[in-house]
N, C-alpha and C positions, 0 to 999 in steps of 0.2 A: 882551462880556467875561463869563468865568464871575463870579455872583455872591457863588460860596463856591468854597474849593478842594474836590473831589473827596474823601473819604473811605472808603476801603474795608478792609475787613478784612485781616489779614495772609494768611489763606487763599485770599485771592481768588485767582481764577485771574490767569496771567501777563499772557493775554491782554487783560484789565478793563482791568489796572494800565497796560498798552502803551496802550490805547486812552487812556485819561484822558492821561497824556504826550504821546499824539501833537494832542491836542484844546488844552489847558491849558500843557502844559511843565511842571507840576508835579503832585503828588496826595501826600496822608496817608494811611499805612498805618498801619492803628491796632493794638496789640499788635503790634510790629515785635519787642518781645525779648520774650522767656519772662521771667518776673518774679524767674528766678534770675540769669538774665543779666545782669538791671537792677542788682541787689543784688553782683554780684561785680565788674561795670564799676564801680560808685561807690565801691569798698572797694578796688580798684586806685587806683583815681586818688587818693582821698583820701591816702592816701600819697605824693602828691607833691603836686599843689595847695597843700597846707596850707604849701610852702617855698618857693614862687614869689611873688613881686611883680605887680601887674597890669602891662600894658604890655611893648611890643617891645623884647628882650633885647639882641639886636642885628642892629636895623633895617638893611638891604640901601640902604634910601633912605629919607628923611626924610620923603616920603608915605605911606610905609607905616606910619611909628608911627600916623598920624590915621587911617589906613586899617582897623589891627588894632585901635586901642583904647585910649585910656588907666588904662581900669578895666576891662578884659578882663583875662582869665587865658589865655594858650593854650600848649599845648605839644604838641610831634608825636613821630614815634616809638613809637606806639601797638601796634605788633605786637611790638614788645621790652620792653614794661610792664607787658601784660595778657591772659594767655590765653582768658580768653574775648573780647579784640577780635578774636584770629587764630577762633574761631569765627563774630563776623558778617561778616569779610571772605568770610568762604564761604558768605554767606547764599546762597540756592538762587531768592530774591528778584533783589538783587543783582547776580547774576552771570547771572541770565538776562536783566537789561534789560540788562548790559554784550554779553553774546551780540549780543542783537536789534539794540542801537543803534550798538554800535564795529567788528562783526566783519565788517558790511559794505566795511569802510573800512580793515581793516589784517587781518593775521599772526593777529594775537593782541592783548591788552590788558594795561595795567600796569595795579596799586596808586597810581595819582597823589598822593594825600594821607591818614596821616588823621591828625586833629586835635581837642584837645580844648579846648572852649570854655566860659569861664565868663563871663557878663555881669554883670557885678557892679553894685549899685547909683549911679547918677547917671552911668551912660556914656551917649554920644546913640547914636543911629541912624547907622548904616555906611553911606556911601555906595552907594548902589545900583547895581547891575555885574552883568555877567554872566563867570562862572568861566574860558568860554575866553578873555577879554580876556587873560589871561595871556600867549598867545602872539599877539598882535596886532600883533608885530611883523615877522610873515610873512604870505604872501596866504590867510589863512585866513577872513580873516571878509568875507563879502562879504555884498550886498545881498541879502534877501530869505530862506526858508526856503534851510537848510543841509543840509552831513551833519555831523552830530554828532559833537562830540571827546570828550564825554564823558560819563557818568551820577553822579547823586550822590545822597548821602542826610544829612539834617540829623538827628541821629537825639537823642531828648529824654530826656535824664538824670532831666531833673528836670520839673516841669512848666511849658511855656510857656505865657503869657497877654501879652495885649498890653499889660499895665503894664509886665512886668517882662525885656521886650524879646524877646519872639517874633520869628523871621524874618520878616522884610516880603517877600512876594512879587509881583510879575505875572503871573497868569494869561495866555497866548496871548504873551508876547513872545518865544516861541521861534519866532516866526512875523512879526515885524518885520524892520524892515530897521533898521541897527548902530546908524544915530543919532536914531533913536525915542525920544525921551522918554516915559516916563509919567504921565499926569496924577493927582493924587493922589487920585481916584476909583476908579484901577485898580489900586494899591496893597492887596494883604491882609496880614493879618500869619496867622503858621501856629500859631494856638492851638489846643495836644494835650496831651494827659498824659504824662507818664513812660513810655518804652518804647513813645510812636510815633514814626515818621520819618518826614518833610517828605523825598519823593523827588522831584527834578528835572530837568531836561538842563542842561548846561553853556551853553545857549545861553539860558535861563530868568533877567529880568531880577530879582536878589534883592537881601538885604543884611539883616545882623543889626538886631533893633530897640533903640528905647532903653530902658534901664532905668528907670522912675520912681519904681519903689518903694523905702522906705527903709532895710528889710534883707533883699531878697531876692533870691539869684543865679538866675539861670539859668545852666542848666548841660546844655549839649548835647556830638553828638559828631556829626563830619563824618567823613565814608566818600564815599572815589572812587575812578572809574576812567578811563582816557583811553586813546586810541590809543594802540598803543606804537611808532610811531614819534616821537614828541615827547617831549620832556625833560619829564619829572613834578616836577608843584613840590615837591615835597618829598627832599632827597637820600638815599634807602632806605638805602644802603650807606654810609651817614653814621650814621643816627638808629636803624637797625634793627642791634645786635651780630650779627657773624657767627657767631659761636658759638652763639646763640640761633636764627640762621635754618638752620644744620646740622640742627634737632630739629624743625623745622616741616612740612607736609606740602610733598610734591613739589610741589603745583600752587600754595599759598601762597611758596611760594618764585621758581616763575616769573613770577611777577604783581608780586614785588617787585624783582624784574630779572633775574634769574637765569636767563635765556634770552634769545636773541637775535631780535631782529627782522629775519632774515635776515642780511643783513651789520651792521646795528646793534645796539652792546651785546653785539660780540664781545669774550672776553678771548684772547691769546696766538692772535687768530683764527679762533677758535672757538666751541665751546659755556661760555658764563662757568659751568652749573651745577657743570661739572669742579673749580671751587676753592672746592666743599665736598664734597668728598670727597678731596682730594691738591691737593698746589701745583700751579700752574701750570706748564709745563714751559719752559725757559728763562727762569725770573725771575731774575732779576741784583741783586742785594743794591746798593744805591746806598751810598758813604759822604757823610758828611757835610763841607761843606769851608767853610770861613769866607771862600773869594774871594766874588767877586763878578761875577756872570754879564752 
């Protein structure tokens, strides 16, 4: 097992960065934002953070509140909040491990999540998981090394240290078979400063850490991508205004669903990008009716 996670500059070539991934399953890119990016990401969010409560707003399943948090902060919809998030969704980083690791394996790739995370004082340690569990209800995770569903990046608001709940990673479990435990010698946590990002593969066994400190959040931001033929956890066309994805670039638009994966994530059968530019042709206005179906 690596004894420290991999650290490399943001300049590094793609190739370094592919290498450590394919070695570790994770690696720290250090100066991941421009330190204006840092300063306009926290000055977006702070405007909303400050009106949220910690804890799952409304939990899917009763796992998931202990899953996400009870002194967590989190909120998604991040490409209709913050214009410089729709700049790191195009990081050149980014989108070239989505290239090398999804495009083997699908069409194209979606926008799968992003997400904004605050670990707020006295929350524990998140169960440890790996991201594609999500879809494990299909034959997708099988024994041994994979092909990858997805790329991600933990990217650090603020600064993580291992008081005050840095991500817990494992080094090389993207290379286990499903029901590997880790011993907690292989356990790291991903201590960086502000404006680096913890990048991983979806198959990399993680989990946020616990808070110990008495007034100190940590405060990160999650960025993914996945195959696009699988259902993205997070619903775009929910959380993302349409009216705000009309003004976005062509290619940030298709990654947020706005194209189809061949016959999936057709509208009216088609191309979906058509219904930002004109309605769809044949939409039928539904009324509203108080029977009962």
């Amino acid at each position: 097992m690596t004894a420290s996670l991999v650290r490399l500059p943001a300049t590094a070539p793609l190739t370094d960065i592919i290498a450590a991934l394919d070695a570790d399953g994770a690696a720290i890119a250090e100066d991941f934002l421009a330190p204006e990016q840092l300063e306009s990401l926290n000055a977006d969010f702070d405007r909303i953070v400050g009106r949220l409560a910690p804890g799952v707003r409304n939990p899917t399943m009763a796992v998931m509140e202990e899953f996400y948090g009870g002194s967590t902060v989190r909120f998604d919809g991040l490409p209709g909040k913050s214009a410089a998030f729709v700049e790191i969704m195009q990081s050149p980083m980014l989108t070239g491990l989505a290239d090398h690791y999804l495009l083997p394996h699908c069409l194209d790739y979606l926008f799968n999540t992003g997400q904004f995370i605050e670990i707020r004082p006295g929350e524990t340690a998140q169960r440890l998981h790996r991201d594609e569990d999500a879809w494990r209800f299909g034959p997708l995770v099988a024994e041994g090394p994979r092909a990858q569903l997805e790329v991600e990046a933990m990217v650090a608001l603020s600064d993580f240290t291992a008081a005050n709940g840095a991500t817990q990673v494992v080094p090389g479990s993207h290379l286990w078979p499903a029901d590997r435990e880790p011993e907690p010698e292989e356990i790291l946590q991903a201590e960086m400063p502000a404006g680096s990002a913890l990048l991983y593969l979806g198959s990399t066994v993680h989990g946020g850490g616990a808070n110990r400190t008495a007034a100190e959040a940590r405060r990160g931001m999650f960025v993914g991508y996945v195959v696009g033929w699988l259902r993205t956890e997070e619903n775009m066309f929910l959380t993302v205004p349409l009216d705000q994805v009309r003004g976005f670039p062509r290619r940030v638009q298709e990654v947020l669903g706005y194209k189809a994966h061949r016959a999936i994530g057709v509208v009216d059968v088609g191309d979906p990008g058509a219904v930002l530019t004109r309605q769809a042709p044949g939409a039928v206005r539904v009324q509203r009716s108080n029977k009962s179906l």
